[in-house]
C-alpha positions as CSV (number, residue, x, y, z in Angstrom):
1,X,51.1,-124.3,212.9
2,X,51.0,-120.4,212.8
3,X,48.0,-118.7,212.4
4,X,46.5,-118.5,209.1
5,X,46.7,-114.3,207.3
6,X,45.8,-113.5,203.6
7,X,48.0,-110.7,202.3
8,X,47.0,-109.1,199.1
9,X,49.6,-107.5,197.3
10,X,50.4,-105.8,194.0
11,X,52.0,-102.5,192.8
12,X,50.5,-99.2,193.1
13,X,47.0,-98.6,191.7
14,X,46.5,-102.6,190.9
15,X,43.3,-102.9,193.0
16,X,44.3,-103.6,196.4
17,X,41.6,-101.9,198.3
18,X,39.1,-103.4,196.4
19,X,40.1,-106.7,196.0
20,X,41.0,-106.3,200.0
21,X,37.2,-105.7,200.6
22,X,35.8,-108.3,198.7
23,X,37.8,-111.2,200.5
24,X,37.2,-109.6,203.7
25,X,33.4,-110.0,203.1
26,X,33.5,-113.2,201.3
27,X,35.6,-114.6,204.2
28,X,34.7,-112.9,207.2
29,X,37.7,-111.2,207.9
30,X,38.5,-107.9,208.7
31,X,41.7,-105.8,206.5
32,X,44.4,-104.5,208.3
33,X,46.6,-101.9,206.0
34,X,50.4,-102.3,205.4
35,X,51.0,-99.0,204.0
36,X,53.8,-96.8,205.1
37,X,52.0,-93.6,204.5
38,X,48.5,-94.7,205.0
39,X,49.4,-94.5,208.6
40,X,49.0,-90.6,208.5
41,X,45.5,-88.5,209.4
42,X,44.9,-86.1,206.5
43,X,46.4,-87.7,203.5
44,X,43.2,-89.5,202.2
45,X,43.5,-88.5,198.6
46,X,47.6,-88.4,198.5
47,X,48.3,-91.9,199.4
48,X,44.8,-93.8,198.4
49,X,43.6,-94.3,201.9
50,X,40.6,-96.4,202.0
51,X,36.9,-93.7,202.6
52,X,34.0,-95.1,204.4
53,X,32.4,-95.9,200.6
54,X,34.8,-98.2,199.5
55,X,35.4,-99.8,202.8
56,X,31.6,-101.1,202.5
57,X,31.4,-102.0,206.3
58,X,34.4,-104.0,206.5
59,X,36.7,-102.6,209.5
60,X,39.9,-101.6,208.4
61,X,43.1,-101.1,210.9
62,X,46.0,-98.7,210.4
63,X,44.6,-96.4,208.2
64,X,45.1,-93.1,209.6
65,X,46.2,-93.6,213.0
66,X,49.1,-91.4,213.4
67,X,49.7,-87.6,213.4
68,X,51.4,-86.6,210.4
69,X,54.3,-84.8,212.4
70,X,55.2,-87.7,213.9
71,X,57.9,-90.4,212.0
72,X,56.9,-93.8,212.5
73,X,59.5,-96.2,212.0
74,X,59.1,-99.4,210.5
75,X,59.5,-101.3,214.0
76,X,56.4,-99.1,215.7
77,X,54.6,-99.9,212.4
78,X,55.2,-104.0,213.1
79,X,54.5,-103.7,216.7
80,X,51.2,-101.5,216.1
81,X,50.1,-103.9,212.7
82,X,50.6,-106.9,215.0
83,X,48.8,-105.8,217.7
84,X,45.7,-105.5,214.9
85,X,46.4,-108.9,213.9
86,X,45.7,-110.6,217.2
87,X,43.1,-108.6,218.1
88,X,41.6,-110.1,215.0
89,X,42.2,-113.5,215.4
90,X,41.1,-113.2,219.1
91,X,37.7,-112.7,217.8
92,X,37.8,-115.2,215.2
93,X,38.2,-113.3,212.5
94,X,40.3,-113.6,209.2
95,X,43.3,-110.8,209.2
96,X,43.4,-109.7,205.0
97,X,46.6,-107.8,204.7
98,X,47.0,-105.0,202.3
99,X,49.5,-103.1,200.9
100,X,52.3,-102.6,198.9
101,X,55.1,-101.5,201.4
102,X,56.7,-104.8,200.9
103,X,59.4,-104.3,203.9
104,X,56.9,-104.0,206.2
105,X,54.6,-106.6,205.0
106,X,57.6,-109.1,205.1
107,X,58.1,-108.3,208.8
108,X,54.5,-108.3,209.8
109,X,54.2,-112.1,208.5
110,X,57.7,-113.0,209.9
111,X,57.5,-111.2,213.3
112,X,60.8,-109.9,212.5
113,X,62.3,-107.2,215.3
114,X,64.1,-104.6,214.4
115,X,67.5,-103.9,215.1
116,X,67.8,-101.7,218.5
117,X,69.1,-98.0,218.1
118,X,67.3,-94.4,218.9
119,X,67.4,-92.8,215.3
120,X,67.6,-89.2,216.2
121,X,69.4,-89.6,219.0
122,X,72.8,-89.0,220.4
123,X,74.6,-91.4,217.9
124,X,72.9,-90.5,215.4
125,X,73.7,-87.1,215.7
126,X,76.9,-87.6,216.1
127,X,77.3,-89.8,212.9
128,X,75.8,-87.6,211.0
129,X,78.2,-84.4,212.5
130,X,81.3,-87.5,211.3
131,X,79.5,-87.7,208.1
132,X,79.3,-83.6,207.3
133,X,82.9,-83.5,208.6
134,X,84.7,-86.0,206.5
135,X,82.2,-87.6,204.1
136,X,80.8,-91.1,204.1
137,X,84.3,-93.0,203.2
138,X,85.4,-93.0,206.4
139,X,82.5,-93.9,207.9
140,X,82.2,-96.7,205.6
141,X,85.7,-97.9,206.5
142,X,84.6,-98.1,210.2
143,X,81.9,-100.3,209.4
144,X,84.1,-102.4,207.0
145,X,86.3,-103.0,210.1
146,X,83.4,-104.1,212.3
147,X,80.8,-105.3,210.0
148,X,82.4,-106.5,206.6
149,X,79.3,-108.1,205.5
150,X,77.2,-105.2,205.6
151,X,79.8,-103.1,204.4
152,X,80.3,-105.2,201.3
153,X,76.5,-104.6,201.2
154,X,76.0,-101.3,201.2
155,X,76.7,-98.8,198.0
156,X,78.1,-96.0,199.7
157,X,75.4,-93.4,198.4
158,X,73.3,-95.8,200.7
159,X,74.2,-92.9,203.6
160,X,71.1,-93.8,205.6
161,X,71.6,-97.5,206.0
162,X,75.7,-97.0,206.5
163,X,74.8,-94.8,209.4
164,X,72.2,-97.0,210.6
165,X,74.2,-100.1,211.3
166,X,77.2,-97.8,212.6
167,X,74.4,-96.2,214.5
168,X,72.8,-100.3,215.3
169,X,77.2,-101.2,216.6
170,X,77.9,-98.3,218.6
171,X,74.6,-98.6,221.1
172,X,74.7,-102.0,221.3
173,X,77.9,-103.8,220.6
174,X,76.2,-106.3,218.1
175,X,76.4,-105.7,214.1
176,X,73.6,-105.3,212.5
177,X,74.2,-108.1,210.4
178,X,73.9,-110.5,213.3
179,X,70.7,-109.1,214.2
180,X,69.1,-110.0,211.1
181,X,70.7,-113.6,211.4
182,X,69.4,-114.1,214.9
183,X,66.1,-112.7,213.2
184,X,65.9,-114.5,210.1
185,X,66.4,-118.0,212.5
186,X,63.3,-117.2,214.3
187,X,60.2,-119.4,213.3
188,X,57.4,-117.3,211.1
189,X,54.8,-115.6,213.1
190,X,52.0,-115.9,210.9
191,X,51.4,-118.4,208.0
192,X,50.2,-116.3,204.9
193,X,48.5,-117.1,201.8
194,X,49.6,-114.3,199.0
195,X,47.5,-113.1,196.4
196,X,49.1,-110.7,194.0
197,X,47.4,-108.3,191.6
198,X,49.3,-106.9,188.5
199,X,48.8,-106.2,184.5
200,X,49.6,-108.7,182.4
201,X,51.3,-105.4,180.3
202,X,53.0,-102.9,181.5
203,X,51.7,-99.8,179.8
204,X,48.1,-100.9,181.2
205,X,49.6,-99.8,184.5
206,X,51.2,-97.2,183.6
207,X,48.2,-95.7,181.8
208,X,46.1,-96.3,185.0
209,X,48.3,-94.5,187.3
210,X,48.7,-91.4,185.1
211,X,45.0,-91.4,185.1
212,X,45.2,-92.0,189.2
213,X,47.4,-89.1,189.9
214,X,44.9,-87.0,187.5
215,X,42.1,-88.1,189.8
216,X,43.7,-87.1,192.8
217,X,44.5,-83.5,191.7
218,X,41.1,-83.3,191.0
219,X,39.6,-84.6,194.0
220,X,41.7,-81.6,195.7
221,X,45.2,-82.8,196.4
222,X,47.0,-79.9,196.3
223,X,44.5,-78.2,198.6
224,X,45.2,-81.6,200.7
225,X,49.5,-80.6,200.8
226,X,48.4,-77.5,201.8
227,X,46.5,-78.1,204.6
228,X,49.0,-80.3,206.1
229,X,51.7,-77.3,205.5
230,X,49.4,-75.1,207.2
231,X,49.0,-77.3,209.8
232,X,53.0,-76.5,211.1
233,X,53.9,-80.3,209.6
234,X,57.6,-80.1,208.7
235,X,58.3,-80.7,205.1
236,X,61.3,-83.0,205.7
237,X,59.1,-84.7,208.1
238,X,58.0,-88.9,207.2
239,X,54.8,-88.1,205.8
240,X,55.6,-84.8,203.0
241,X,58.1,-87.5,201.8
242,X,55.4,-89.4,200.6
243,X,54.9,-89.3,196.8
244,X,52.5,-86.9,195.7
245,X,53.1,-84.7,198.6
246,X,57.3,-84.1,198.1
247,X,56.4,-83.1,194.4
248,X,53.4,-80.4,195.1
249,X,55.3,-78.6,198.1
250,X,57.1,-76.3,195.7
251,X,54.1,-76.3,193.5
252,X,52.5,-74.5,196.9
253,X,55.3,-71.8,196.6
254,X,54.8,-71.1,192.7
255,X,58.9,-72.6,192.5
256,X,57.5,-75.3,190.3
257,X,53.8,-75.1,188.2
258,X,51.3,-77.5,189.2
259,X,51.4,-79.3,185.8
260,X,54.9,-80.1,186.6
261,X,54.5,-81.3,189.9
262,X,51.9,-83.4,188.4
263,X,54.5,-85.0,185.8
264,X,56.6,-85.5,188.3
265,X,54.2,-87.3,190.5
266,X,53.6,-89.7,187.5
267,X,57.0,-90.3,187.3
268,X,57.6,-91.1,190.2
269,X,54.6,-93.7,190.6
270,X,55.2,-95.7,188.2
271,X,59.1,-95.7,188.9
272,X,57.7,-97.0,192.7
273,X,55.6,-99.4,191.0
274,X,58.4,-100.5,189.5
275,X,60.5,-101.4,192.4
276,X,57.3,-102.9,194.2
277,X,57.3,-105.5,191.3
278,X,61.0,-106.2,191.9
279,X,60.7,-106.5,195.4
280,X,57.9,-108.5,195.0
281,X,58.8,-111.0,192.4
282,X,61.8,-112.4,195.1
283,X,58.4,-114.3,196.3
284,X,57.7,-117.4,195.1
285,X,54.8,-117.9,197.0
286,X,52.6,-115.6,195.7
287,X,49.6,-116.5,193.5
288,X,49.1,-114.2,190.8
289,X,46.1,-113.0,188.9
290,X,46.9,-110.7,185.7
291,X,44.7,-107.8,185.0
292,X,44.1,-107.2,181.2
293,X,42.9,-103.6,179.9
294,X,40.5,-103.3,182.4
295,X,40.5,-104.4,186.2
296,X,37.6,-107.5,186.3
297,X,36.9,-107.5,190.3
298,X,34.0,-110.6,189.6
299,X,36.2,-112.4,187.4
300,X,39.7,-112.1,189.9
301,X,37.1,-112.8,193.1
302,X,36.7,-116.2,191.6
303,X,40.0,-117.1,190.6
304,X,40.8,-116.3,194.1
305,X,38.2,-118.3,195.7
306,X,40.0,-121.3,193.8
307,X,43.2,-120.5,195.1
308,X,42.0,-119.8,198.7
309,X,40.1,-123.1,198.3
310,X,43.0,-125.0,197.2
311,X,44.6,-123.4,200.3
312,X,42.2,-125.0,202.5
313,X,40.4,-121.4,203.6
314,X,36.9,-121.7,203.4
């Protein structure tokens, strides 16, 4: 049998950290974060990063281990997350996953690879040169005539993923539709037990991530973009794509007022939460615990206990 992870998911602002650190403690495990943008030094308050307080003691992995001007893609992230995970288990220890980048969590626990291809590279370059030329129809008729499947897959607004698989074909001779085939046919890597944290309504979250995004702009986020502006990191670069750092850059530049950028930051939250709760929901195999008004940490720590019980972790 695979070794044993607990991965604690949940949309935006639904507790994660906490409940992260609790388990951790109760179980004697130690949390490694599956966050996209978490990854990146200097954007504590932006993206929710974990501080030494609310870590209690408990050591946390892949918070803040990569320069903000570099792009990290989702394979690195895997490879560097995995690496965590063994490490763990090599001392005995209990991994607790946390996060809500659900593509990345899924390929953590699977030990899915990633199709080969150097985005940024020669091919790339030269798609995208194609794509400026003559749009993304023919483009999307060249992978119809190589890759049908994917093609039928793909909107054809979906320009990154169209040149991604032409991108996957040309450097490698294999569609990237039989990549994820041979992938998906590979055993799991890890066997997970899934805890999910969410409001039983709607609104409750929404009202708790306006008052989130409130918080951070107090606790300095704009100062926060700035630095990292200041700092020569390129504002198409991965990390000022994050939400809550995309929305302030023009704010920086008096384009847009900070009150807007602030709207617009809500906005977008709770449209991500969103689609973390659709992504999320494809997974049968998560056990659920329903926040009411207020977030009860005692009262969910229990209910978990049960269902980690039943699970046979002691």
């Amino acid at each position: 049998m695979p070794p044993r992870v607990l991965c604690v998911v949940g949309p935006t602002a639904c507790g994660k950290t906490k409940m992260g650190v609790l388990l951790a403690r109760k179980y004697g495990g130690e949390v490694v974060s599956v966050d996209s943008m978490q990854i990146y030094r200097g954007m504590t308050i932006g993206t929710a990063a974990p501080t030494a307080a609310e870590t209690e003691g408990v050591p946390h992995h892949m918070v803040g281990v990569a320069d903000p001007r570099e792009n990290w893609s989702a394979a690195r992230f895997v490879a560097a997350a995995d690496d965590c995970i063994q490490d763990i288990l090599r001392r005995n220890k209990l991994p607790v996953l946390v996060g809500g980048t659900g593509l990345y969590l899924d390929a953590v626990v699977a030990g899915r690879t990633f199709a080969p291809g150097t985005a940024g590279g020669e091919v790339r370059r030269a798609l995208e040169k194609e794509l400026e030329a003559g749009g993304i129809e023919p483009l999307l008729e060249q992978l119809r005539a190589v890759d049908p499947e994917a093609a039928e897959r793909l909107h054809p607004a979906d320009r990154k993923r169209i040149l991604r698989a032409l991108e996957v074909y040309r450097e490698t001779g294999k569609t990237i539709s039989q990549h994820n085939e041979e992938s998906r046919a590979v055993p799991r890597r890890y066997e997970p037990v899934y805890l999910g944290l969410a409001f039983a309504d709607r609104e409750d979250m929404r009202a708790l991530i306006d008052r989130r995004v409130d918080g951070m702009l107090a606790a300095g986020l704009l100062d926060e973009v700035r630095a990292l502006r200041d700092a020569g990191v390129p504002p198409l670069s991965t990390a000022l794509q994050a939400i809550g750092y995309k929305e302030l850059l023009p704010a920086l530049d008096g384009r847009v007022s900070v009150e807007e950028a602030a709207e617009e930051i809500k906005l977008r939250s709770r449209q991500y939460a969103k689609r973390q709760l659709t992504w999320l929901r494809r997974n049968p195999d998560i056990h659920w615990i329903f926040w009411e008004k207020e977030r009860n940490f005692a009262a969910a720590l229990q209910i978990a206990t049960e269902i980690l019980t039943a699970e046979g972790l002691q």
